[in-house]
TIVO-2410 file (N, C-alpha, C; in nm, 3 decimals):
# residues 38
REC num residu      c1      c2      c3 atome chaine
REC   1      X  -0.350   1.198  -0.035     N      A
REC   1      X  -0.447   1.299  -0.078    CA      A
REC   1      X  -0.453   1.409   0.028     C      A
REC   2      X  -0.434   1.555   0.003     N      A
REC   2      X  -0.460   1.640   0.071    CA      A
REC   2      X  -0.564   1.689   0.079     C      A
REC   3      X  -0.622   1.702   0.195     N      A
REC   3      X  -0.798   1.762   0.145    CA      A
REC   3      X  -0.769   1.892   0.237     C      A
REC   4      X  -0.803   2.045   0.144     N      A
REC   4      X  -0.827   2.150   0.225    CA      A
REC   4      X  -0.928   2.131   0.322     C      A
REC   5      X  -0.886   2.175   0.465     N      A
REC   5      X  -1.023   2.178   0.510    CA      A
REC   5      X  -1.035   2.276   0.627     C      A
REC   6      X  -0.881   2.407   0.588     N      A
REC   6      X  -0.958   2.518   0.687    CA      A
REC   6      X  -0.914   2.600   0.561     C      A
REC   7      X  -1.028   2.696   0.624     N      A
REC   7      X  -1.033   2.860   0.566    CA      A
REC   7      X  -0.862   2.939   0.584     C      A
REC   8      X  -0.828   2.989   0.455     N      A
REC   8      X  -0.743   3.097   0.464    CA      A
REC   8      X  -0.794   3.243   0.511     C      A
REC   9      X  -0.753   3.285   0.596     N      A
REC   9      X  -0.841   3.389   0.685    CA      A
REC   9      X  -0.816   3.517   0.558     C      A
REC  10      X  -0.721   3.517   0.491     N      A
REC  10      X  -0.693   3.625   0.382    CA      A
REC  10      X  -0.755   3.662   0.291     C      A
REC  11      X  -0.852   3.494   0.223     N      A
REC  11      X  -0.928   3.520   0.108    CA      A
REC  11      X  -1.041   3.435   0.110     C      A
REC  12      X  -1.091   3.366   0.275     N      A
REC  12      X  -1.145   3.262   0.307    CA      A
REC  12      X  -1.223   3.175   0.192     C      A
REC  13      X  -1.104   3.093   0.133     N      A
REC  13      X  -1.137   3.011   0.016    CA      A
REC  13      X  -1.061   2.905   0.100     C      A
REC  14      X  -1.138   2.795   0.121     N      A
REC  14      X  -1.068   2.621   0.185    CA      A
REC  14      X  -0.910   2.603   0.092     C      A
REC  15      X  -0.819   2.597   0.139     N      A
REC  15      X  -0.683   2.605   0.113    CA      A
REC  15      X  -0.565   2.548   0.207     C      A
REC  16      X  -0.610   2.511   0.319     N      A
REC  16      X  -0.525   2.452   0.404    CA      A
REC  16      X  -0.531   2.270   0.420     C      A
REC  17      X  -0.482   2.177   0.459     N      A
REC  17      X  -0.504   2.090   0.522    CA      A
REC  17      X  -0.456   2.062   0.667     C      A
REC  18      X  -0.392   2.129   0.743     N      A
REC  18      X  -0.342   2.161   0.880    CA      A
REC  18      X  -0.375   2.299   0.934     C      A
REC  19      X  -0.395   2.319   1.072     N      A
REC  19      X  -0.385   2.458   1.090    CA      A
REC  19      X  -0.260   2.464   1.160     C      A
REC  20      X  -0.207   2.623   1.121     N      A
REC  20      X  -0.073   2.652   1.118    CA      A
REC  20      X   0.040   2.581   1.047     C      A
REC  21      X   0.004   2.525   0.921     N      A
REC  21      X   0.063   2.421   0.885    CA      A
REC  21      X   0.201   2.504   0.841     C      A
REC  22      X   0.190   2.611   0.790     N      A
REC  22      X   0.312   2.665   0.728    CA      A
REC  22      X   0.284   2.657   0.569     C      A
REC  23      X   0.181   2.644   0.490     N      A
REC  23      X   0.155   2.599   0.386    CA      A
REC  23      X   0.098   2.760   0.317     C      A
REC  24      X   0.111   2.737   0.150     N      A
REC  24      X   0.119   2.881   0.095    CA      A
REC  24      X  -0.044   2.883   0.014     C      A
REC  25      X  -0.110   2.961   0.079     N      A
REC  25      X  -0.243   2.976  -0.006    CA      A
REC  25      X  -0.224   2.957  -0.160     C      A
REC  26      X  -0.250   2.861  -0.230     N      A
REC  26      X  -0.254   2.883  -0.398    CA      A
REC  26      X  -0.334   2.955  -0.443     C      A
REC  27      X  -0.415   3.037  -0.358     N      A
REC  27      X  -0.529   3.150  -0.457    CA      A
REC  27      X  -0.455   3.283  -0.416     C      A
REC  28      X  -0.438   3.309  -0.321     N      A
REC  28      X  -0.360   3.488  -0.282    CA      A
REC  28      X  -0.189   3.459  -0.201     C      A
REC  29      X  -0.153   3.348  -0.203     N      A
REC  29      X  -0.010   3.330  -0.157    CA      A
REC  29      X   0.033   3.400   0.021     C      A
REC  30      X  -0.053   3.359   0.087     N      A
REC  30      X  -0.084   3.388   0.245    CA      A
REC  30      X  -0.071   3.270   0.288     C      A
REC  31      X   0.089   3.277   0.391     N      A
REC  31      X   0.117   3.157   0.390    CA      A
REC  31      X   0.099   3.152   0.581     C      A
REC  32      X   0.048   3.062   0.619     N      A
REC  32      X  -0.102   3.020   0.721    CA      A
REC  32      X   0.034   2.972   0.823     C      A
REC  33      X   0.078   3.053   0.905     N      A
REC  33      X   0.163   3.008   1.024    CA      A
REC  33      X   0.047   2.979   1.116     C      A
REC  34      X   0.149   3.002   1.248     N      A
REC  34      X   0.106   2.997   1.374    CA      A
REC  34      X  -0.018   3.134   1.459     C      A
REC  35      X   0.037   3.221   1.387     N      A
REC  35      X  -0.024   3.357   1.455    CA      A
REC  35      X  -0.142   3.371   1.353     C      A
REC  36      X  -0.218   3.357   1.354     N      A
REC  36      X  -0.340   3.357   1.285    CA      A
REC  36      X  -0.486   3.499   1.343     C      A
REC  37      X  -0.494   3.567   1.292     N      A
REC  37      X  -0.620   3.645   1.353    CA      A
REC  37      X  -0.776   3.602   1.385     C      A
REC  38      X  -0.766   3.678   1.472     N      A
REC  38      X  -0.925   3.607   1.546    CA      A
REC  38      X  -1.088   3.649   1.478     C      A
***
């Protein structure tokens, strides 16, 4: 089971289960590397 449980900084809707995972937002397709904004 994957549970989102960080914010996509793009459309901050819960969409991740890793940070920086490399994984592709399914609501706006912002895909969550390493370099992330503050």
């Amino acid at each position: 089971m994957n549970r989102s449980v960080y914010l996509c900084p793009c459309c901050s809707k819960y969409a991740f289960s890793e940070h920086g995972s490399y994984e592709i937002c399914p609501l706006c397709n912002w895909e969550y590397d390493h370099v992330v904004p503050s």
